[in-house]
C-alpha positions in Angstrom: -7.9 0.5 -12.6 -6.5 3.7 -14.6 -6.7 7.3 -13.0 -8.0 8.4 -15.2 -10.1 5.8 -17.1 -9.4 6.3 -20.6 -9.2 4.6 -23.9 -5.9 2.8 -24.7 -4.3 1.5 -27.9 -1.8 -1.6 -27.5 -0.4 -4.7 -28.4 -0.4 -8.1 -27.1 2.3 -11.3 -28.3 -0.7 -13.9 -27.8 1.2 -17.0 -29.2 2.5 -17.5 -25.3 0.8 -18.8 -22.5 -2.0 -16.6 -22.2 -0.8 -16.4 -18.3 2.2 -14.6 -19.6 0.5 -12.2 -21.8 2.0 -8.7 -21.2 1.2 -5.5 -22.3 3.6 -3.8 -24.4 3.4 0.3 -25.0 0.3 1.8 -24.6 -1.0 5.1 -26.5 -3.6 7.0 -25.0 -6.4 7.2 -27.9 -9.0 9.0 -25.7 -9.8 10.6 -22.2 -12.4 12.7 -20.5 -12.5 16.2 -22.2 -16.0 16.7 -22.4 -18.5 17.8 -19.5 -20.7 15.0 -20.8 -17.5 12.4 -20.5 -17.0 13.7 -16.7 -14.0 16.0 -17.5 -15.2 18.0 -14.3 -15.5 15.3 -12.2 -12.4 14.4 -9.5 -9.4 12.2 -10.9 -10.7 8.4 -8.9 -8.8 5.3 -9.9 -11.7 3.0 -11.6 -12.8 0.0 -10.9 -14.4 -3.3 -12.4 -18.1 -3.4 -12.8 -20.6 -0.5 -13.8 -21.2 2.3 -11.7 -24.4 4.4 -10.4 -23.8 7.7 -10.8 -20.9 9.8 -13.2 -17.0 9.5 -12.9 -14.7 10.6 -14.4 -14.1 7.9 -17.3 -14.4 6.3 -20.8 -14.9 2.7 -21.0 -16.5 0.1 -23.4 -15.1 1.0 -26.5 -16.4 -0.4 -30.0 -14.9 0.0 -33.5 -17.2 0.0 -36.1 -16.9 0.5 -39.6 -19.9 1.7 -42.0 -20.8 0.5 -45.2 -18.8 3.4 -46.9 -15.8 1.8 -45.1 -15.5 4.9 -42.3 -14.2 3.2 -39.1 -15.4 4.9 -36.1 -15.2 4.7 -32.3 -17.9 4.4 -30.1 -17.4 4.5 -26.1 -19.0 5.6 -22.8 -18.8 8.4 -21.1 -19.0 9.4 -17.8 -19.1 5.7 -16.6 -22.0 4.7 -18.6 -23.7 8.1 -18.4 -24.0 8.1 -22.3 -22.8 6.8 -25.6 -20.1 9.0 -27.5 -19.0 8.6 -31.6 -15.2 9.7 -33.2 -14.4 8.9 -36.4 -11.1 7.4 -36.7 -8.8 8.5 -39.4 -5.6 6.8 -40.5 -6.5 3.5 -39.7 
């Protein structure tokens, strides 16, 4: 897992092997900044599966775009401590 967990942006060449995928650059999109995402919270590298109490990490992230056409991005925080919102601009 990441250290700390965060949300990524990259690409993937899927017309391989899928065995052979490979990640190509990554951008960090988002990370704990927030008391609510677990900003105070020690650095831990993450792993699968949910956790029971708050870490220090974003995970599940969710585009969504409204009916006015505004794309946002909806994630967890804190683990799975609660549910955060960002509109994305520039998509």
């Amino acid at each position: 897992g990441d250290e700390p967990e965060r949300i990524i942006h990259t690409t993937l060449d899927l017309t391989e092997n899928w065995k052979e995928w490979k990640v190509k650059e990554k951008t960090t999109i988002l990370e704990p900044q927030l008391k609510w995402e677990g900003v105070e919270l020690d650095l831990r590298q993450s792993v699968m599966g949910a956790v029971q109490s708050r870490v220090r990490e974003l995970r599940d992230p969710c585009i969504f775009e409204d009916i006015d056409g505004i794309v946002y991005l909806l994630y967890c925080g804190a683990g799975e401590s609660g549910i955060g919102i960002v509109k994305i601009n520039n998509i």
